[in-house]
C-alpha positions as a LaTeX table, in Angstrom:
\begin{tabular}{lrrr}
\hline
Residue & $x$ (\AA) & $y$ (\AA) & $z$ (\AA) \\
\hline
Unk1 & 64.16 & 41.91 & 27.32 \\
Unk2 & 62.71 & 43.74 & 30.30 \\
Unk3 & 59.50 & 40.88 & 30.46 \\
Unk4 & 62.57 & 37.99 & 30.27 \\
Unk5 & 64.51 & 39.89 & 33.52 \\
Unk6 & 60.97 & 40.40 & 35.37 \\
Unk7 & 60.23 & 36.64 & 34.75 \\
Unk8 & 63.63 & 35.38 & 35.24 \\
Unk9 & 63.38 & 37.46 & 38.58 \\
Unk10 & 60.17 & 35.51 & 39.32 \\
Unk11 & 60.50 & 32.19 & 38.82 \\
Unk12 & 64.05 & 32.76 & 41.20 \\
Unk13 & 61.39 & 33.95 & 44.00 \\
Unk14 & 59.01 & 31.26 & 43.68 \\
Unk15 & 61.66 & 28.38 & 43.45 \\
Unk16 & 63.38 & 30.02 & 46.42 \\
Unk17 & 59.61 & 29.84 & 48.53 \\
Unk18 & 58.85 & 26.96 & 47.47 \\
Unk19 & 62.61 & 24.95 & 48.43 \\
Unk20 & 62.43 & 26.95 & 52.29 \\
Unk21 & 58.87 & 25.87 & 52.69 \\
Unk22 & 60.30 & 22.53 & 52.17 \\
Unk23 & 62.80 & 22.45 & 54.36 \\
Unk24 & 60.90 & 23.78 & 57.38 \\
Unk25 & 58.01 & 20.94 & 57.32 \\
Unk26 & 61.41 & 18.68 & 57.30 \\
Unk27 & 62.40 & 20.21 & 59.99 \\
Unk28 & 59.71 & 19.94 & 61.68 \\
Unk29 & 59.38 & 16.78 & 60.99 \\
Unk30 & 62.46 & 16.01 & 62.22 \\
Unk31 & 61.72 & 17.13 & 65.55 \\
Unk32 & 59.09 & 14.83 & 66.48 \\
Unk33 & 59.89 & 12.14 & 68.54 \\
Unk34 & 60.48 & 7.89 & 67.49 \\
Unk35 & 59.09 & 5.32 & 68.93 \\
Unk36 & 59.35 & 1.48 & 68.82 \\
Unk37 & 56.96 & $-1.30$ & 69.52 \\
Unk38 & 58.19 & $-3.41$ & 72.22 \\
Unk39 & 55.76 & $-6.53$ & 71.55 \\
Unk40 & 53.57 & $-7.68$ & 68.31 \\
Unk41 & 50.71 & $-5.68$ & 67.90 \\
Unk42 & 48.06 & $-4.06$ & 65.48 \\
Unk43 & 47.49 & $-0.61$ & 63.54 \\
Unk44 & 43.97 & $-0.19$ & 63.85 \\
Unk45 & 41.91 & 2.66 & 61.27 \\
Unk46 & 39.78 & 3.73 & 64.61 \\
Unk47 & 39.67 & 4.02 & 68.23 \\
Unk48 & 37.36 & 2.33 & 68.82 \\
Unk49 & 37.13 & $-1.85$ & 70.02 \\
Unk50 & 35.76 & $-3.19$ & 66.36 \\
Unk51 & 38.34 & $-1.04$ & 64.25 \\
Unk52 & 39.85 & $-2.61$ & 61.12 \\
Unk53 & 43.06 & $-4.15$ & 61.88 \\
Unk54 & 45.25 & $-2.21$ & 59.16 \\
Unk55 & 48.15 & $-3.97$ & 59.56 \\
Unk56 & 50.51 & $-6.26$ & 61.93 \\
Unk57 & 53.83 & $-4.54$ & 63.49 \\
Unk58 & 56.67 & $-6.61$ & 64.62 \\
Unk59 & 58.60 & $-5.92$ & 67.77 \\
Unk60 & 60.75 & $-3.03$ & 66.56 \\
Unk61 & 58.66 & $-1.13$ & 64.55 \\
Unk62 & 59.29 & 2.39 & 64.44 \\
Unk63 & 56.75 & 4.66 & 64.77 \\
Unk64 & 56.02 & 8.38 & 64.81 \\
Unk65 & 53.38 & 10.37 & 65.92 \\
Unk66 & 50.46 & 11.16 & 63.35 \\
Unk67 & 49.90 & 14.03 & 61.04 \\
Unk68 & 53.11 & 15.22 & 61.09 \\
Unk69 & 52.79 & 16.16 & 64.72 \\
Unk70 & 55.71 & 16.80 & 66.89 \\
Unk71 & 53.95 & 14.98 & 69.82 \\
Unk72 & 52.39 & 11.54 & 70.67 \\
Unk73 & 48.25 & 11.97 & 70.79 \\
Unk74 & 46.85 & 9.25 & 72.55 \\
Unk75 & 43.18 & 8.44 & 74.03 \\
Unk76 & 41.30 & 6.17 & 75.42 \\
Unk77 & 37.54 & 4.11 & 75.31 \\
Unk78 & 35.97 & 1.83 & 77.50 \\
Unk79 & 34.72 & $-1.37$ & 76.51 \\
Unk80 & 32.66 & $-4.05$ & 78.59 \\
Unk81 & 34.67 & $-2.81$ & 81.48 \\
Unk82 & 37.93 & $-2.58$ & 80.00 \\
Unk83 & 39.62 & 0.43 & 79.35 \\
Unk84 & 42.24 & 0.49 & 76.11 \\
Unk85 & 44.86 & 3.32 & 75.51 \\
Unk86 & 45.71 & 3.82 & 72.25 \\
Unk87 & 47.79 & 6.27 & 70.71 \\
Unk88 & 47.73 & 7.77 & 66.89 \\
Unk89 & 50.83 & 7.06 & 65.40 \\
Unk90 & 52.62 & 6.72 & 61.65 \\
Unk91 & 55.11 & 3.86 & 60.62 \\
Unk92 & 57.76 & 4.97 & 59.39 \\
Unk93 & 58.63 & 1.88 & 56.63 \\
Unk94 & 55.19 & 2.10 & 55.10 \\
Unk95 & 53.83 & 5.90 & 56.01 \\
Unk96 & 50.63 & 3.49 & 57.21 \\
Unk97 & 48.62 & 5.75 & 59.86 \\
Unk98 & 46.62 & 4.34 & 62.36 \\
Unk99 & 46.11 & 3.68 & 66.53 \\
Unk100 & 48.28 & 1.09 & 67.92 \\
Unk101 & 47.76 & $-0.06$ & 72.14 \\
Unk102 & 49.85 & 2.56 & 73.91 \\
Unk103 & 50.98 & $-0.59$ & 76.15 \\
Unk104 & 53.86 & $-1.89$ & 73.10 \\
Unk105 & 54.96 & 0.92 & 72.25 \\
Unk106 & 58.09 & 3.04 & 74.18 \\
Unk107 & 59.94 & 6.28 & 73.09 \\
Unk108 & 63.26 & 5.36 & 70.99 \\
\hline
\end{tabular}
């Protein structure tokens, strides 16, 4: 009877870590920022100017920043003269991560 309390007992503990670990990544989460693309555009996999076009995002898109971050992380290159920004970002329909031109996209 005592090993049924002691496991009863632990199994409580580990269900109750495991539910508030939960909620504070949501939280987290939930603190980040939205944003929205203002004009057609790409996810690319890399930053860099021959990337893989992952996918297309309409003109409302939301987006969020990467890797559950709570802030934007954007960068830039240089290529043949012209320089792209481009930040890191996650959509929120698909959970698709990639770098979209920081030009089309605006905080929601």
């Amino acid at each position: 009877m005592k090993k049924l309390t002691v496991l009863m007992i632990g199994i409580s503990f580990f269900s109750t870590l495991l539910s508030t670990c939960g909620q504070n990544q949501n939280e987290t989460n939930a603190t980040a920022p939205m944003y929205k693309v203002t004009e057609s555009t790409g996810l690319y996999s890399a930053l860099k100017i021959d990337a893989d076009q992952i996918a297309v995002l309409a003109a409302g898109a939301i987006l969020a920043p990467a890797d559950d971050k709570t802030t934007l992380f954007c960068d830039t290159f240089i290529d043949t003269g012209m320089r792209y920004a481009l930040c890191k970002v996650k959509v929120f329909d698909t959970g698709q991560t990639g770098w979209v031109l920081k030009m089309f996209i605006e905080k929601n």
